[in-house]
Structure formats: structure tokens, C-alpha cells
C-alpha positions as CSV (number, residue, x, y, z in Angstrom):
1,X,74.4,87.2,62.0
2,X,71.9,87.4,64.7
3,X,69.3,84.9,66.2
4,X,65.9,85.6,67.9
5,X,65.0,83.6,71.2
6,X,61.5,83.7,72.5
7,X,62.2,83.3,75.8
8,X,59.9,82.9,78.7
9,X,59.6,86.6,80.9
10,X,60.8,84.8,84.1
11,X,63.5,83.1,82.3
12,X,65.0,86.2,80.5
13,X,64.4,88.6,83.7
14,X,66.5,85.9,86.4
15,X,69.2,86.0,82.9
16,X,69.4,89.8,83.7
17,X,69.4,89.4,87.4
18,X,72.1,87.2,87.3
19,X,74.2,89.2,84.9
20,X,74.2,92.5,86.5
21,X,74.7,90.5,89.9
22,X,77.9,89.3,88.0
23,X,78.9,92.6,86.3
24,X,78.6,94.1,90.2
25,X,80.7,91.8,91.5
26,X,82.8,92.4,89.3
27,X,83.4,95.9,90.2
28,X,83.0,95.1,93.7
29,X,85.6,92.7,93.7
30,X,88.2,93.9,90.8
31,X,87.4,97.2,90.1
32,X,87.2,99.4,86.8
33,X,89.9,102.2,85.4
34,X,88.5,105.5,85.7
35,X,89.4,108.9,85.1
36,X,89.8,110.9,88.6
37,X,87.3,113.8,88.3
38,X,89.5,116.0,89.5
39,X,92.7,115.4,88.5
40,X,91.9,113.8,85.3
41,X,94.6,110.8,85.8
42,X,93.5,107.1,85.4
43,X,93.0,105.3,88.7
44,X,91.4,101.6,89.5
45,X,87.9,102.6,91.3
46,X,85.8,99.9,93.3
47,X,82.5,100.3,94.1
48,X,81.8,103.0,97.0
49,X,84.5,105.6,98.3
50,X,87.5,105.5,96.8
51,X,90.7,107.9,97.4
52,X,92.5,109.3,94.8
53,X,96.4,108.4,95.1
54,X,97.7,111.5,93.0
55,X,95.4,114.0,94.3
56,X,93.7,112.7,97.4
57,X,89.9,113.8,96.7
58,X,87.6,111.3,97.7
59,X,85.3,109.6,94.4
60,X,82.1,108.2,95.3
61,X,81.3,105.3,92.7
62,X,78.0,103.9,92.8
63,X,77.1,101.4,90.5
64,X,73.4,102.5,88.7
65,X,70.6,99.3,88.0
């Protein structure tokens, strides 16, 4: 079941805002699981550079908005 909200521009843009502020902290704070590029094992990434511990090449994870 869904619902439709009008909602006011402002209103639903500072919604967004302040969800992808949370979702970035998020990663920021906790970080994700990630596949290494290069070695192809899982590792926990945070935003920025991050170093491999298997194979020690560097991952640069930006976060996109």
C-alpha cells in the first residue's frame, strides 16, 4: 500500500537534505562493506582513503550527491 503527500518544495528538499546529511554520516562515521577493487575481498571502507588490509592498495571512496 502506498500513500501520496503533497508536500510543500522547501519542506520535501530540507527532508532530502537532512537525509543524505544522515546517510553521510553514516559512512563517515561507521562505514560500509565493500569489495576491494583489487583484491576482490570484503573490507569496511569509510569515506575518503582507505588501505586495504589484505593487499595494501589504497581505495578512494567518495560519497556521490
Amino acid at each position: 500500500m502506498s500513500i501520496k503527500i503533497k508536500m510543500n518544495k522547501n519542506l520535501e528538499k530540507e527532508i532530502m537534505q537532512k537525509a543524505k546529511k544522515i546517510a553521510e554520516d553514516k559512512l563517515r562515521n561507521s562505514g560500509v562493506n565493500r569489495e576491494c577493487p583489487h583484491c576482490k575481498k570484503v573490507i569496511t571502507m569509510k569515506t575518503g582513503l582507505n588501505v586495504c588490509p589484505y593487499c595494501k592498495n589504497k581505495i578512494d571512496l567518495q560519497v556521490n550527491h
